[in-house]
N, C-alpha and C positions, 0 to 999 in steps of 0.2 A: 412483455411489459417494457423493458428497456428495447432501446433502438439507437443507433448513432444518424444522427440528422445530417451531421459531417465527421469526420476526425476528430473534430474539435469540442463537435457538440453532442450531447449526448440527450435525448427525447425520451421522456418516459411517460406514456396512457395510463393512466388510472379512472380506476372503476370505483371510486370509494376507498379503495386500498392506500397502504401509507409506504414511504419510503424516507430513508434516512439517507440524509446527504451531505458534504464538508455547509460550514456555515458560510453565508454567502455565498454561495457559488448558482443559486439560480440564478439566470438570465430573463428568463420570461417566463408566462405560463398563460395557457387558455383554460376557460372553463371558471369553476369556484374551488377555491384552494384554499385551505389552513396550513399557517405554519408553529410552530413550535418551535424552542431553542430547548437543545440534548446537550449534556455533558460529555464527552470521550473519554474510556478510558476504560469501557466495561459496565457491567450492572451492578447495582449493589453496595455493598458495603466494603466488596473486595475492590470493587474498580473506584471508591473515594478515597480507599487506602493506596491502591499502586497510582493517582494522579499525584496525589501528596507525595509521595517518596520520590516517584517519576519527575516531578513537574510538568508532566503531559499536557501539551496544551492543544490537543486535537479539539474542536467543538464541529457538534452535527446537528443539525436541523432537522426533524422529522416534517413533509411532506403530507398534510392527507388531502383528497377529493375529490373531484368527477374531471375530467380534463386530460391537458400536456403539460409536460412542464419541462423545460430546457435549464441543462446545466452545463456550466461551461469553467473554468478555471486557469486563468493566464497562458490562455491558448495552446493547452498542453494538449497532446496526443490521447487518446482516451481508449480505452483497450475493454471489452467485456468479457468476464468470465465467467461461468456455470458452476456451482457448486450443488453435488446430488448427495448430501451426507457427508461431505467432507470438510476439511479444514482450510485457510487460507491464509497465510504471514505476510504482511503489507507494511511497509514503513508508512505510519499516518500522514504524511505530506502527501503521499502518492493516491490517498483511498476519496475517491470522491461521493459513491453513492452506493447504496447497497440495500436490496431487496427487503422491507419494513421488518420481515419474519425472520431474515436472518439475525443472529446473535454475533456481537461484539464484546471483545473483549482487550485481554494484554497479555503477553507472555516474555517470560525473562528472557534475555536473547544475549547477556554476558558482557565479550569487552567489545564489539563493535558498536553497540550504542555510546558507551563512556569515550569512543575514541572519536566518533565522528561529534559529539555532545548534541544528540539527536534523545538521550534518555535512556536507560538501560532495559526499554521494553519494545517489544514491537507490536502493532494492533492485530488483531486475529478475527477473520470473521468465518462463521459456521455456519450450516446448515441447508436445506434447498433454496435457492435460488438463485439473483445475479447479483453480480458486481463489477462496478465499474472503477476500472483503478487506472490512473493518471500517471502518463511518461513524459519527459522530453524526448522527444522526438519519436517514432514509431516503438514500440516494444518487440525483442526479440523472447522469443522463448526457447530456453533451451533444455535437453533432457539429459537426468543424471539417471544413471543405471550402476548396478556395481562394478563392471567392469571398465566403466566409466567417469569417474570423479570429476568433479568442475569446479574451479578456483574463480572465484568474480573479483574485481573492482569495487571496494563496499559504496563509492559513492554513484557504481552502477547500476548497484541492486535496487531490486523494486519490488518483489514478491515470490515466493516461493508455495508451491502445494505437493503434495504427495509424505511418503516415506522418508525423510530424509532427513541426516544428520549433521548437525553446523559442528565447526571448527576453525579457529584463525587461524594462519599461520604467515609467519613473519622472512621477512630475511630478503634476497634479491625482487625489486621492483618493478610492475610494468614499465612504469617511466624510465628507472633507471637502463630497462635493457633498451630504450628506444635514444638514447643520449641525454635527456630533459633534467635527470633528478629532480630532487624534490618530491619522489612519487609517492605514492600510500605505501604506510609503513608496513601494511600485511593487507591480505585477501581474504577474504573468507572460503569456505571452502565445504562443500556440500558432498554427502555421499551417500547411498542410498540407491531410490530407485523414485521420483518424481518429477515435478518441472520447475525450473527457476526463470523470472522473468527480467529482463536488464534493460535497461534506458542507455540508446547512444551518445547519451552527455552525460556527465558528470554533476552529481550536487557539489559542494563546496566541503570539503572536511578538516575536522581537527590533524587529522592525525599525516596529513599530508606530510611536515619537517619533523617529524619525530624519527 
């Protein structure tokens, strides 16, 4: 169902089927298409209470009907993942589109949202299908295991799945060890056994002079 057209572009055939995608971000579409405007933030009653608290301002477009339909987003790298029964943690800037059946939602993720002032949740999507989620520039994926911990750059992270348990921690800098200061004031810090995914740029953070 999902196919990348380019890098850039991400092509999805539908047979009647529906998909959910950030708002605006189609480019084109063949065939006859419905669209719809979605709220972000979850279903329910629980996802209109964590947008309120959150101020989550993710919004999604639901997709339905016979055709292509291209979607594209400030000519970001576009990365596809598989989900068979499992979970996925995306910073909503990053999640462009994702399979109709899958479920979305939000999950508390602590002080890297309150530092980057990104909201103190992060979007979660479940279930079978794909998903396509959005880098500057290619996406690296890398794997934690236990006898292996991995320490990210929070404004490099982009996604994590598997087993895995977050953690900040503060104190000596990537930047500062490279002469720059200025650098983010902690890393986050994953452990476990699953995969984390990173964007070779940087977003913008709070927490950079702290």
């Amino acid at each position: 169902m999902f196919r990348l057209q380019s890098s850039k572009v991400l092509a999805v055939d539908m047979t009647g089927d529906a998909v959910k995608a950030k708002n605006g971000s189609m480019v084109a579409y063949d065939g006859e298409m419905a669209f719809k405007k979605l709220t972000g933030g979850g279903e329910g009653i629980r996802g209109m209470v964590t947008r309120r608290l959150t101020g989550e301002q993710m919004t999604l477009m639901e997709v339905k009907g016979h055709g292509t339909c291209f979607f594209a987003d400030r000519a970001s790298e576009i990365n596809l993942i598989t989900l068979q029964g499992d979970k996925l943690y995306v910073e909503s800037s990053n999640l462009l589109a994702t399979d109709g059946g899958l479920r979305t939602g939000t999950t508390f993720t602590g002080l890297r949202g309150a530092s980057q002032g990104n909201g103190l949740f992060t979007t979660t999507v479940e279930g079978h299908g794909q998903v396509a989620v959005m880098s500057d520039g290619p996406a690296v994926v890398l794997r934690v295991s236990p006898q292996y911990p991995l320490s990210v750059d929070p404004g490099a992270y982009v996604a994590h799945r598997g087993n895995l348990r977050q953690s900040f921690q503060s104190g000596v800098t990537f930047r500062t060890l490279i002469g720059e200061g200025g650098g983010e004031a902690f890393q986050i810090r994953f452990e476990g056994d699953g995969l984390v995914y990173v964007q070779p740029s940087e977003r913008n953070t709070i927490a950079g002079d702290v």
